[in-house]
C-alpha positions in Angstrom: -46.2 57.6 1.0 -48.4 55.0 0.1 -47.2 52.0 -2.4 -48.9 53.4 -5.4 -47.1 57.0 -5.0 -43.8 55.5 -4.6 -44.3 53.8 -7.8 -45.8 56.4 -9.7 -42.4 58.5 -8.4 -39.6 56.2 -9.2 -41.0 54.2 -12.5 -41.3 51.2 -10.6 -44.1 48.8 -10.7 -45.9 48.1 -7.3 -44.9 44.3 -8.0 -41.2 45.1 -8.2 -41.4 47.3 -5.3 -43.1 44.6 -3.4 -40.6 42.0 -5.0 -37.5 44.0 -3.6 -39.2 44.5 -0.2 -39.6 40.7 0.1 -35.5 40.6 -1.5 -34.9 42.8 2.1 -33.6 45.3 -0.3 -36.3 48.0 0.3 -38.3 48.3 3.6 -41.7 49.9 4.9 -43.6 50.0 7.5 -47.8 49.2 8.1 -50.7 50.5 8.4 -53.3 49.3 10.9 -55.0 48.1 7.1 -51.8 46.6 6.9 -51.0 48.9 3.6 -47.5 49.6 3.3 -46.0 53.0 3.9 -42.4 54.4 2.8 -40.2 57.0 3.9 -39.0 59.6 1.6 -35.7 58.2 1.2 -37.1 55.4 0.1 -37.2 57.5 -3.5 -33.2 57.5 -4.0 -33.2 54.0 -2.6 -35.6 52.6 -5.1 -33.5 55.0 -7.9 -30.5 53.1 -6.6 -31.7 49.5 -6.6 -32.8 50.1 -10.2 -29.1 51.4 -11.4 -28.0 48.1 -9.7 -30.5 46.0 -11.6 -29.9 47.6 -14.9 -26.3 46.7 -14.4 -27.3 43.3 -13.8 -26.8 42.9 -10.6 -28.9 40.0 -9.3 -31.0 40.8 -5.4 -28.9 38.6 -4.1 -25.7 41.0 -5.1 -27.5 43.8 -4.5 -28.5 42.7 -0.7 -24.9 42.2 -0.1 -23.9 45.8 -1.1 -26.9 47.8 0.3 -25.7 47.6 4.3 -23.0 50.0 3.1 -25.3 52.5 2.2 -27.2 52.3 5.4 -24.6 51.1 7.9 -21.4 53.2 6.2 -19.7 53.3 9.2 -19.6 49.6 9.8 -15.9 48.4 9.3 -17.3 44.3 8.6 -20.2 46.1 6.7 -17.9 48.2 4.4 -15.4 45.0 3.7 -17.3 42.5 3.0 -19.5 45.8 0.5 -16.2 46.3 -1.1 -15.1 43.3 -2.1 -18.7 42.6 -3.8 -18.6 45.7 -5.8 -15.1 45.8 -6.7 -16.1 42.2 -8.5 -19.3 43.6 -10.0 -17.5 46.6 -11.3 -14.7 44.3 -13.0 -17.4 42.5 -14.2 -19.6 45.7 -15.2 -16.1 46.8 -16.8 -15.6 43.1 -18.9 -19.5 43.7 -19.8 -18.6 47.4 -21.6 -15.7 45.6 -23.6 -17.7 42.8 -24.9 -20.0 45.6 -25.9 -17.7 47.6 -27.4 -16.2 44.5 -29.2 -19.9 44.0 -30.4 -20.6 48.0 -31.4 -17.1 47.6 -33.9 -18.0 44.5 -35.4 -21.7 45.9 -36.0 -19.8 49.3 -37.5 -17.9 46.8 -39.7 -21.3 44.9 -41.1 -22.9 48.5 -41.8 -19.9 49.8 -43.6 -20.0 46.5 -45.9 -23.4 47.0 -46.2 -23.6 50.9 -46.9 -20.9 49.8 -49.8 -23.2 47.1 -50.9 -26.1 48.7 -51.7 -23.7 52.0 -52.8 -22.6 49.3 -55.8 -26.6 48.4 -56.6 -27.4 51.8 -57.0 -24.3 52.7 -58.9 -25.4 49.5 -61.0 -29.0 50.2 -61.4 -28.2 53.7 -62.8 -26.1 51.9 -65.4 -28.5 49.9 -66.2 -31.5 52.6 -66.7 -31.9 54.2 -69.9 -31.5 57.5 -70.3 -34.8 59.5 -70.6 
């Protein structure tokens, strides 16, 4: 599939997709046009690549981890994977607390402020004359 298909399938701008083949995260091969042509499983990798981003993973992290996917068997490959994503899960995992942290504090501002405006209404009512 041409460039424009693989985008239109996974969400991903052509400019990213060129971005991560340039990363050496994605690959393709070329037309005698020199357009560039992907495999099918070039879908899930893209779908993949993105998870990895959204997590903030930078391309240089994400290089480091995708030879596990395509070299599982690889004993250096898998080691040197592992380490990298056990750090970016711990760090994934220290991300989710902070957010969490963030998520009750924000609960706390919206209860004070549900109560707030709970005492002008209960004020303005006191305040209006009965009809």
């Amino acid at each position: 599939m041409r460039i424009g298909e693989l985008s239109q399938r996974t969400g991903v701008s052509a400019r990213s997709l060129r971005y991560y083949e340039e990363q050496g995260l994605l690959s393709s091969s070329r037309s005698g046009a020199g357009q560039r042509h992907y495999s099918e499983d070039e879908v899930a990798r893209v779908t993949l690549i993105r998870q990895l981003f959204d997590a903030g993973m930078s391309s240089r992290v994400i290089a480091s981890v995708l030879p596990c996917v395509d070299v599982p068997s690889d004993p250096d490959v898998t080691a040197s994977a592992f380490v990298t994503m056990t750090r970016e899960r711990d760090r994934i995992d220290a991300d989710i607390a902070h957010l969490v942290e963030t998520r009750d504090a924000l609960d706390v501002l919206i209860g004070i402020n549900r109560r707030h405006w709970a005492e002008l209404s209960t004020a303005a009512e006191a305040v209006t004359p009965a009809a």
